[in-house]
TIKOL-365853 format. One line per 5 residues: their letters; for each residue z negated, x, y negated of N, C-alpha, C. Coordinates in Angstrom, 1 decimal. Last residue first. Layout:
BEGIN
a	Z/X/Y/Z/X/Y/Z/X/Y; ...
//
This chain:
BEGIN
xxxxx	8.7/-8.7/-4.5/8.2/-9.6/-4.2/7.5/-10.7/-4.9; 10.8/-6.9/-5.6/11.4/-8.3/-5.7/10.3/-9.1/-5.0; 10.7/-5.1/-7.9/10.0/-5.6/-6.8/10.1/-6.5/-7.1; 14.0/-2.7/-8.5/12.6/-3.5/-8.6/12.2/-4.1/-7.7; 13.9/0.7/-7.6/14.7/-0.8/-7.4/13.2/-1.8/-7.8
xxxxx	12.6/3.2/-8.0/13.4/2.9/-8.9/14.0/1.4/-8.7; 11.0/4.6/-6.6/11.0/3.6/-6.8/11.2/2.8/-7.5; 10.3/7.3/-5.1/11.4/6.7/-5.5/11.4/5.4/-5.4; 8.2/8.7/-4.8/8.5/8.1/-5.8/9.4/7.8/-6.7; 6.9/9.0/-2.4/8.0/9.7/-2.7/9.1/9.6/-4.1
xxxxx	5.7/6.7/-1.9/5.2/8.2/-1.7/5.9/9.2/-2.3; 7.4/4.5/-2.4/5.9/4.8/-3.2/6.1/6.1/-3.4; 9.7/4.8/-0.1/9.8/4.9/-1.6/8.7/4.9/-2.6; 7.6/4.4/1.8/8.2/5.8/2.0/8.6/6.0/0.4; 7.5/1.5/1.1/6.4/2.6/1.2/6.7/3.9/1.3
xxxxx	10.4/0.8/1.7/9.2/0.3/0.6/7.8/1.5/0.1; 10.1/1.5/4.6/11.4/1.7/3.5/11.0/1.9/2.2; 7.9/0.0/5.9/8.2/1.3/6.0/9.0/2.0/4.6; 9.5/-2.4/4.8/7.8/-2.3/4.6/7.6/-0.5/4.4; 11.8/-2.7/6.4/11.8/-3.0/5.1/10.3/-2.2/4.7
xxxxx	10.7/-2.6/9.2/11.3/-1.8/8.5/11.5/-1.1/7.0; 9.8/-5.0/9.0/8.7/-3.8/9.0/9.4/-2.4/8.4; 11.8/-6.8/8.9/10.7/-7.0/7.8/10.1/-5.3/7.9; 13.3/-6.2/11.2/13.7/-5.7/10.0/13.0/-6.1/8.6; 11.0/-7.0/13.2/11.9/-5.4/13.2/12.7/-5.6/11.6
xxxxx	11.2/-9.8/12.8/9.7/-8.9/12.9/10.5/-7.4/12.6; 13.7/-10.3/13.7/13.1/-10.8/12.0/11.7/-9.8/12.0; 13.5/-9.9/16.4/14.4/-9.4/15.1/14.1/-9.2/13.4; 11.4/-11.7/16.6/11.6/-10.2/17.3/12.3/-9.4/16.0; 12.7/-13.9/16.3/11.3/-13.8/15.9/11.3/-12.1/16.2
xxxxx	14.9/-13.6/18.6/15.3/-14.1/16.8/14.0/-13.5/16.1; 12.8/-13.3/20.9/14.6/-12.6/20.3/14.8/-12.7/18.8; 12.2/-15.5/20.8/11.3/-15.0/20.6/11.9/-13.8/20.2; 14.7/-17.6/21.1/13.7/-17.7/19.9/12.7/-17.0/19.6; 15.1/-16.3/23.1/16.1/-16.3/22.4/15.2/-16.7/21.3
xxxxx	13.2/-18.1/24.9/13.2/-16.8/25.2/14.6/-16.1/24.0; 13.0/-20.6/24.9/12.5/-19.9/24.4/12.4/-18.0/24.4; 15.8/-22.6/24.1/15.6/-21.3/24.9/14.6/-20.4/24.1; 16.6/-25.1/23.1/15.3/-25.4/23.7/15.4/-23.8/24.7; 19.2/-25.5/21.8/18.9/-24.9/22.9/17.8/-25.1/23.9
xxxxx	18.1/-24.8/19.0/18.6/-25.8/19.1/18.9/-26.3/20.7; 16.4/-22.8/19.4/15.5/-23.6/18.7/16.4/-24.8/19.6; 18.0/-20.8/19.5/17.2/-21.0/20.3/16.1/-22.2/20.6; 19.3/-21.0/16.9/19.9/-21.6/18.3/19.0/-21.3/19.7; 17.5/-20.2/15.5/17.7/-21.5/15.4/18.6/-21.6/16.4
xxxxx	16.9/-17.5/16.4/15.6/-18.0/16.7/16.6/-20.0/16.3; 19.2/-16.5/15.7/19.2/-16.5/17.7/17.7/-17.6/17.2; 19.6/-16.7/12.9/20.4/-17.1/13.8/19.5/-17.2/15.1; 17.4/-15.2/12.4/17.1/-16.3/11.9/18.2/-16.9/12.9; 18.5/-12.8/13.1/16.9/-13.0/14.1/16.9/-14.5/13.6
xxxxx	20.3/-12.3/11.7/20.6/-12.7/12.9/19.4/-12.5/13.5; 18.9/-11.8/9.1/19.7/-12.9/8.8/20.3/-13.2/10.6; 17.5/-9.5/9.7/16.8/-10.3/9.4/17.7/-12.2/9.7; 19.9/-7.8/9.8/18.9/-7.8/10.7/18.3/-9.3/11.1; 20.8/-7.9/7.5/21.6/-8.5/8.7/20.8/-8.5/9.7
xxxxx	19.0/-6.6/6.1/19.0/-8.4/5.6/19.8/-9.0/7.0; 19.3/-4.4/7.1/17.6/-5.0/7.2/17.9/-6.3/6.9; 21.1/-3.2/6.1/21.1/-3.5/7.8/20.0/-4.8/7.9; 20.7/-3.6/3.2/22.0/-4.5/4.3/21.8/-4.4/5.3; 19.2/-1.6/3.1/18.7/-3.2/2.5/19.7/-3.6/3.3
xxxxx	20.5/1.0/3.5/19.0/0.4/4.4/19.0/-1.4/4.2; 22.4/0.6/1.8/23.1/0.5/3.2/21.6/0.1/3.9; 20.3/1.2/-0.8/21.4/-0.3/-0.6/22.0/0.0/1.2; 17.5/2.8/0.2/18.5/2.5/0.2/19.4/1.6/0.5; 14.6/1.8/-1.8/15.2/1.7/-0.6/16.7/1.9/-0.8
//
């Protein structure tokens, strides 16, 4: 994956965790499904990213799972 891909995808990830705990804190479920959303879109992405790199066998970054 590319490093600028990994940074959208962690910022992604890292403001779906934001909106879902202030939605949390808030009691707005609608902002917690927003955060959960977020976090859903930049995991998949990631996944896409990951696998495009299989196929294409560029898969030179280790696995960090």
């Amino acid at each position: 994956m590319a490093l600028d891909d990994d940074i959208r995808n962690g910022a992604q990830d890292l403001k779906g965790q934001a909106k879902e705990a202030a939605g949390d804190v808030t009691d707005d479920n609608k902002l917690k499904a927003e955060g959960k959303l977020d976090q859903a879109g930049a995991h998949l992405k990631e996944g896409v990213s990951d696998l495009k790199d299989r196929v294409t066998g560029d898969d030179r970054v280790a696995d960090d799972d």
